[in-house]
C-alpha positions as CSV (number, residue, x, y, z in Angstrom):
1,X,-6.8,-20.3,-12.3
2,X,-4.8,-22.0,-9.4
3,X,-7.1,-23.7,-7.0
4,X,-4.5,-23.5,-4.6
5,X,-1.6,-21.6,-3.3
6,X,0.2,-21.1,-0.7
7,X,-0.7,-19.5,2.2
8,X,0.8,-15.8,2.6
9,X,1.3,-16.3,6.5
10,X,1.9,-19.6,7.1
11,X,2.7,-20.8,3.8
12,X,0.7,-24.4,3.6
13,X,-1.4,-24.8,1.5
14,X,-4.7,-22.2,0.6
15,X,-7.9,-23.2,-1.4
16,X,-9.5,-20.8,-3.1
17,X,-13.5,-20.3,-1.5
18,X,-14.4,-17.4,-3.9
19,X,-14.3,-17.1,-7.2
20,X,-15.0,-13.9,-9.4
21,X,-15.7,-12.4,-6.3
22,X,-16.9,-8.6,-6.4
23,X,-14.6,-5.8,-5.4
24,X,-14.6,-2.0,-3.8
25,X,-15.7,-1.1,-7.5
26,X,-18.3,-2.0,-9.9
27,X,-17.0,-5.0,-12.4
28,X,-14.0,-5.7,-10.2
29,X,-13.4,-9.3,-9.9
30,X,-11.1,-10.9,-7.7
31,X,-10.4,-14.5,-6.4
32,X,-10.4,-15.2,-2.3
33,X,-8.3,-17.8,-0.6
34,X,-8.6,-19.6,2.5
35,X,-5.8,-21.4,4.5
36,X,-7.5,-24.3,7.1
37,X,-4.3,-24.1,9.0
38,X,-4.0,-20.9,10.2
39,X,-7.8,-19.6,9.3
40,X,-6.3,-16.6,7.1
41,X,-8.5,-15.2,4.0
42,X,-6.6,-13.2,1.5
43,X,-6.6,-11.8,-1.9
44,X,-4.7,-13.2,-4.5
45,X,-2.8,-11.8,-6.2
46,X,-1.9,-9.5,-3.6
47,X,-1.6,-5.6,-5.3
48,X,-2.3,-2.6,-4.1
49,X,-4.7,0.0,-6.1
50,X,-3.5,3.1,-5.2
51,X,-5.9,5.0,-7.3
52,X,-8.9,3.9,-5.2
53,X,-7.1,5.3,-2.0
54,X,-6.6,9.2,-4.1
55,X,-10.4,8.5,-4.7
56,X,-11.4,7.7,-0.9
57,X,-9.1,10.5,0.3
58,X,-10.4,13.0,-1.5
59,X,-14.0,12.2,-1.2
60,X,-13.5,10.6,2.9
61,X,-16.7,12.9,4.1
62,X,-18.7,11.0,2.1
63,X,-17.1,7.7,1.2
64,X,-19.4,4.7,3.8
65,X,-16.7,3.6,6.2
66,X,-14.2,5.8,5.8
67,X,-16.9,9.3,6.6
68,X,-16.4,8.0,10.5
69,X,-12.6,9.0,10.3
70,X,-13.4,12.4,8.5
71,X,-15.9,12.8,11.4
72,X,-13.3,12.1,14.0
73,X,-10.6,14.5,12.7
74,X,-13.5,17.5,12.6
75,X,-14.9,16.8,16.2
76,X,-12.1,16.0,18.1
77,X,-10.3,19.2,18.8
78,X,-13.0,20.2,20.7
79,X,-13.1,17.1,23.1
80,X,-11.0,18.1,26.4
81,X,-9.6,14.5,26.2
82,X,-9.3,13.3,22.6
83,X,-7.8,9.6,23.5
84,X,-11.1,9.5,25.6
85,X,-13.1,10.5,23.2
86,X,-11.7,8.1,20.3
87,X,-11.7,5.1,23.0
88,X,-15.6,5.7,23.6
89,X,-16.3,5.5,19.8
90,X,-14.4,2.4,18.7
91,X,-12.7,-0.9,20.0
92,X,-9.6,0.0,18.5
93,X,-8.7,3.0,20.2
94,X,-10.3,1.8,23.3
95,X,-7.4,-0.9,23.4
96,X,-4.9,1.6,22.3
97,X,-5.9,3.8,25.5
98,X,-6.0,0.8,27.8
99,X,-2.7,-0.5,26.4
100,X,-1.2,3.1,26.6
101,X,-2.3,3.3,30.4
102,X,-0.3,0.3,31.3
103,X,3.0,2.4,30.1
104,X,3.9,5.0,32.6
105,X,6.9,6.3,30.7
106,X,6.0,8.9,28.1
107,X,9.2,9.4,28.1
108,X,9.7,6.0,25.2
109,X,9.4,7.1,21.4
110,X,6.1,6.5,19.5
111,X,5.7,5.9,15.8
112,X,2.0,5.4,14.5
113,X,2.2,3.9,10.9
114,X,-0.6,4.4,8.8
115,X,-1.7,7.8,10.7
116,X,-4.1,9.2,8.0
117,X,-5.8,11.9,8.7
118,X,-3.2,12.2,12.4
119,X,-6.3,12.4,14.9
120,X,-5.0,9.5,17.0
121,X,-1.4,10.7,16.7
122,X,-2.7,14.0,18.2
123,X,-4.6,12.3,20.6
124,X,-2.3,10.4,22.2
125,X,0.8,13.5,22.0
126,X,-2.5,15.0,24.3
127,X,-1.5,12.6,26.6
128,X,2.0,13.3,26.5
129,X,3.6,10.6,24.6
130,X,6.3,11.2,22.3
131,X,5.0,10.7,19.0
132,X,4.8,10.8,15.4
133,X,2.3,9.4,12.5
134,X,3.8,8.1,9.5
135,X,1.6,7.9,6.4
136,X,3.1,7.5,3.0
137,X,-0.1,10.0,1.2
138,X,0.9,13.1,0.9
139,X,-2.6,14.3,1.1
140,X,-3.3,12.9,4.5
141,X,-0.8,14.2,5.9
142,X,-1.1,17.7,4.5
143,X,-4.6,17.5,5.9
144,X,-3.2,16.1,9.4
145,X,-0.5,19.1,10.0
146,X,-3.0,21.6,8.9
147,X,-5.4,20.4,11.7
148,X,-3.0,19.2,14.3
149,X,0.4,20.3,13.8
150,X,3.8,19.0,12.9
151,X,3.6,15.4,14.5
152,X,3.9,13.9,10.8
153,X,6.3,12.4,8.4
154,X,5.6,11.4,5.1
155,X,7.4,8.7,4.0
156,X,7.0,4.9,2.7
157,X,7.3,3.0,5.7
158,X,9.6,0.6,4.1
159,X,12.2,3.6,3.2
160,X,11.8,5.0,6.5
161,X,12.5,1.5,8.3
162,X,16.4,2.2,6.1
163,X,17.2,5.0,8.6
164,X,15.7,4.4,11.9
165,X,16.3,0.9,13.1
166,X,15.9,-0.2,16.6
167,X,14.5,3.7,17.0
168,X,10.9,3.5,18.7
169,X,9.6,1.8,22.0
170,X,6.2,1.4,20.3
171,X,4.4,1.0,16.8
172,X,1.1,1.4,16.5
173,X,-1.1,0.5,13.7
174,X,-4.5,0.6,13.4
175,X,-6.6,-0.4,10.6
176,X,-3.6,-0.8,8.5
177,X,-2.1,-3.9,7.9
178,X,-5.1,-6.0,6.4
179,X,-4.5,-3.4,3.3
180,X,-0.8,-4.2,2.6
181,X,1.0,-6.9,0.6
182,X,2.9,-9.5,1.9
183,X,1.9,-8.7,5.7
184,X,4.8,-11.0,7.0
185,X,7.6,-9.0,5.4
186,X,5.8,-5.8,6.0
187,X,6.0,-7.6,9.7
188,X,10.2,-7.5,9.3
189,X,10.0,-3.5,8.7
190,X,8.0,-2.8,11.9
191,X,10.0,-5.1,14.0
192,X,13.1,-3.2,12.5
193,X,11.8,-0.4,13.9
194,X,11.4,-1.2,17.0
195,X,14.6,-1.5,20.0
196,X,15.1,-4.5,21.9
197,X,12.2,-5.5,24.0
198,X,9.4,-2.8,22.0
199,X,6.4,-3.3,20.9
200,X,3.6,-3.6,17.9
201,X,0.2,-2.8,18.4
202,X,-1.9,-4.0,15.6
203,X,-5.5,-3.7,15.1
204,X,-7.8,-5.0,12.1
205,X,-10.9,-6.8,11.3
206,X,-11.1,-10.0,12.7
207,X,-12.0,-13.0,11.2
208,X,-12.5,-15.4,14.5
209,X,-15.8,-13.1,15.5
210,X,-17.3,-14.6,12.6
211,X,-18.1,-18.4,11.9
212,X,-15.9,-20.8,10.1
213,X,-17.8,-20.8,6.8
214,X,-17.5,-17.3,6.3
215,X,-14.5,-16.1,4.0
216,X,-14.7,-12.7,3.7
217,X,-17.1,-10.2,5.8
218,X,-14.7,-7.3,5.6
219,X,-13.6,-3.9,3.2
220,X,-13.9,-5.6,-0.2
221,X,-10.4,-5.6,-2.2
222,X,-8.5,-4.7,-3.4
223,X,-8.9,-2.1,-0.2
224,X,-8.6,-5.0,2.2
225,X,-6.1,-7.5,0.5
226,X,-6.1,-9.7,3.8
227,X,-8.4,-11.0,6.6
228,X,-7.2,-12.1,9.7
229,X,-7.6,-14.6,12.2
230,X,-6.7,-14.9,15.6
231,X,-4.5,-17.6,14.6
232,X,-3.3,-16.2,12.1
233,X,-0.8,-14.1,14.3
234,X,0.0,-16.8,16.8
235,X,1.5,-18.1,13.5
236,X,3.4,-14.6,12.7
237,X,4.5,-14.7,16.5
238,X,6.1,-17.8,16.2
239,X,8.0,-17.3,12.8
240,X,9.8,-14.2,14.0
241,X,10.0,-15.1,17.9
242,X,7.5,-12.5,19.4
243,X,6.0,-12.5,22.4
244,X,2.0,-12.6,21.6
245,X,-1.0,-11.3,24.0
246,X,-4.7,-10.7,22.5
247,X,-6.3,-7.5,24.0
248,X,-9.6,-8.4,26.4
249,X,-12.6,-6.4,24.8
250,X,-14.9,-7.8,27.7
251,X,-15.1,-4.0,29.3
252,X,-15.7,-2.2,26.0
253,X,-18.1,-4.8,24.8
254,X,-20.3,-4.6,28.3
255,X,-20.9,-1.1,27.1
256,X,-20.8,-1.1,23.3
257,X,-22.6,-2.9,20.5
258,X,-20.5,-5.4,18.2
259,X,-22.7,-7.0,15.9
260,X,-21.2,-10.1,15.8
261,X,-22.2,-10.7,19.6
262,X,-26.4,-10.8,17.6
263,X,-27.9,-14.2,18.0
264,X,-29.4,-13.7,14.9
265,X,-26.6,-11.3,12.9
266,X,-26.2,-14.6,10.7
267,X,-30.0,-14.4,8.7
268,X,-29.7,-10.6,8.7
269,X,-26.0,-10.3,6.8
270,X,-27.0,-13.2,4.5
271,X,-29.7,-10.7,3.4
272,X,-27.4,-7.3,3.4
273,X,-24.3,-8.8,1.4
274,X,-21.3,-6.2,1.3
275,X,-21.7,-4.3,-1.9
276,X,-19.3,-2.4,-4.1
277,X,-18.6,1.3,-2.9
278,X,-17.2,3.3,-6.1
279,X,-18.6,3.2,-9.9
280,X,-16.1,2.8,-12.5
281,X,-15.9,6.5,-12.8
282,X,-14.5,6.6,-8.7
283,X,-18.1,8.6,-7.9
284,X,-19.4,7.0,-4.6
285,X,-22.3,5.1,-4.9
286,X,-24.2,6.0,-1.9
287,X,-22.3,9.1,-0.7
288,X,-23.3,9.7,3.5
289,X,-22.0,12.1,5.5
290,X,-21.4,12.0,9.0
291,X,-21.1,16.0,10.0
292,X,-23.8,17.9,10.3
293,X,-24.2,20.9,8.3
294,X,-26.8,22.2,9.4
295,X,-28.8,23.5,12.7
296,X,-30.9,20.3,12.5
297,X,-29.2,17.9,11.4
298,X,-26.6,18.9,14.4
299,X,-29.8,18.4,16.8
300,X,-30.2,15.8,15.6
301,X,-27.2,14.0,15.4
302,X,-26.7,15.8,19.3
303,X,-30.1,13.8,20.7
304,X,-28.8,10.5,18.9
305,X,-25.3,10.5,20.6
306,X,-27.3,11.0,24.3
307,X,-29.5,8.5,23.3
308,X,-27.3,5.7,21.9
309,X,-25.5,4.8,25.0
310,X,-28.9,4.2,26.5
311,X,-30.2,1.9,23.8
312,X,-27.0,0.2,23.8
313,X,-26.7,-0.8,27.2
314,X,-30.3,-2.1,27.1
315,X,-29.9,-4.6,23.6
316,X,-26.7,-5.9,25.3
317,X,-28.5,-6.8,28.4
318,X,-31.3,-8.0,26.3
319,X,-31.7,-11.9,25.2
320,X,-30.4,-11.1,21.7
321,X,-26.9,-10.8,22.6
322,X,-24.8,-13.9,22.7
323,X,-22.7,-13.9,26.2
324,X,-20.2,-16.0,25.1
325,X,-16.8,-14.7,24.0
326,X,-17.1,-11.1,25.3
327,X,-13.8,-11.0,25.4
328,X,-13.6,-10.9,21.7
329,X,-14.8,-8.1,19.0
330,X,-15.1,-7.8,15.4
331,X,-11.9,-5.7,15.9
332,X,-8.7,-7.7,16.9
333,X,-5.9,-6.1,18.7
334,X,-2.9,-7.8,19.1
335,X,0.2,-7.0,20.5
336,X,3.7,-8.2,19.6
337,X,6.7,-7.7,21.8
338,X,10.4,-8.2,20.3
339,X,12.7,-10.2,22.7
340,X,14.5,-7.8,25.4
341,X,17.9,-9.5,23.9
342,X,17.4,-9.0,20.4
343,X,19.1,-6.3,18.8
């Protein structure tokens, strides 16, 4: 077992933190690395299990962390402003709207990679943008067109990069790329994408919400084969010459909960350690549902979305929140802008 290696981002050197640490499924193992320099966490070896994703697809209602997307994709055809609605439920598509405002040409070309079940591609086509979702599972995008129409491509990003360089103003990626191998080429194929002077809007879990001694407090792998830091993409900016700006989450977080902001979030996650999701067999192990299928349960569920906004604004004016770095979430969103000259 190597006790180091080098670092998949900035490439010093990475000791490893964890060893035969649990994964998504029961009797996974897998070893976790830590880089000092550029505070990156990541799976090693880096390889993607693609039959865990046909499991989570097919079972997304259900499957804890991923039901929330199933949710979003049933409830938000109904919303008169879907981008709204997505940017009240999550810090991620609250900086994608905010972002999205400061362009006032929907005229520019928008590619979202990793679009799933398409709910945020539709959302922001709602809005008028020109856009399409990318997603490389068949399934998910079969799902998505059936819901939302024929804003969808399926296609390995990589392949589609091959025959539409410098094509798009804007890719947007959200949740995506702390589940791919070898982030910094992956990097090269989105900038490829992009036309002189465009931009990449990344969102994932991130690391600097979360003290120093804790190496990995995100989706277990292999579904998450990286955590990032904040420094880790000042690093990716300047290997490839990007222009770099960190998204503000001081508005969303006056109004929304992140639990890293607890003064006391440290005793309570020492107690509630991640867990695997899946048996051996795929079956989840505590299968939850976020739709309501029935006449209470959609009472209920009714009286708890009135009522959270209320509780929430009261705990975050309340001595157990930390003030200090509202700026920051558990989500980072960065954005990276290729040089106007670069062709």
């Amino acid at each position: 077992m190597l006790k180091e290696t080098e670092c998949i981002i900035c490439n010093k050197k990475a000791k490893i933190v964890l060893e035969e640490f649990h994964g998504y499924t029961e009797n996974q193992k897998f070893n976790i690395y830590n880089c000092s320099f550029c505070d990156t966490s990541f799976v090693w070896p880096q390889k993607v299990d693609n039959k865990i994703y046909n499991y989570i697809y097919s079972m997304s209602e259900v499957v804890p962390g991923y039901n929330r997307y199933a949710m979003y994709a049933r409830e938000i055809k109904n919303k008169k402003n879907a981008l709204s609605y997505l940017s009240g439920k999550e810090a991620m598509y609250f900086a994608v709207k905010e972002i999205l405002k400061q362009n006032t040409d929907n005229s520019q070309k928008i590619l979202e990679v990793g679009s799933g079940l398409g709910y945020l591609t539709y959302a922001i086509a709602r809005e008028g943008y020109d856009i399409m979702g990318l997603d490389i599972s068949m399934d998910a995008i079969q799902k998505a067109e059936k819901q939302f129409g024929k804003y969808y491509i399926c296609e390995d990003v990589y392949q589609y990069a091959l025959d539409n360089s410098g094509k798009f103003d804007m890719v947007i990626l959200t949740e995506v790329i702390e589940h791919v191998p070898d982030p910094s080429s992956f990097s090269n194929v989105l900038l490829n994408l992009l036309k002189p002077g465009g931009k990449i809007i990344i969102s994932t879990p991130n690391k600097s919400a979360y003290p120093k001694h804790e190496y990995w407090h995100t989706e277990l792998p292999p579904v998450h084969l990286t955590w990032f830091s904040e420094d880790s993409f000042y690093v990716i900016s300047q290997q490839k010459g990007l222009t770099l700006s960190l998204f503000d989450f001081t508005q969303f977080n006056k109004k929304h909960i992140d639990f890293t902001k607890f003064k006391y979030y440290e005793r309570y996650y020492e107690k509630h350690k991640i867990v695997p999701t899946l048996n051996a067999e795929g079956r989840v192990l505590e299968p939850r549902s976020l739709i309501p299928h029935s006449s209470f349960s959609r009472l209920t569920t009714s009286l708890k979305s009135l009522l959270k906004p209320i509780m929430e604004r009261l705990i975050i004016l309340s001595p157990l929140i930390d003030k200090k770095h509202l700026n920051r979430n558990c989500f980072l969103c960065v954005v990276l802008q290729k040089d106007e000259l670069i062709s």
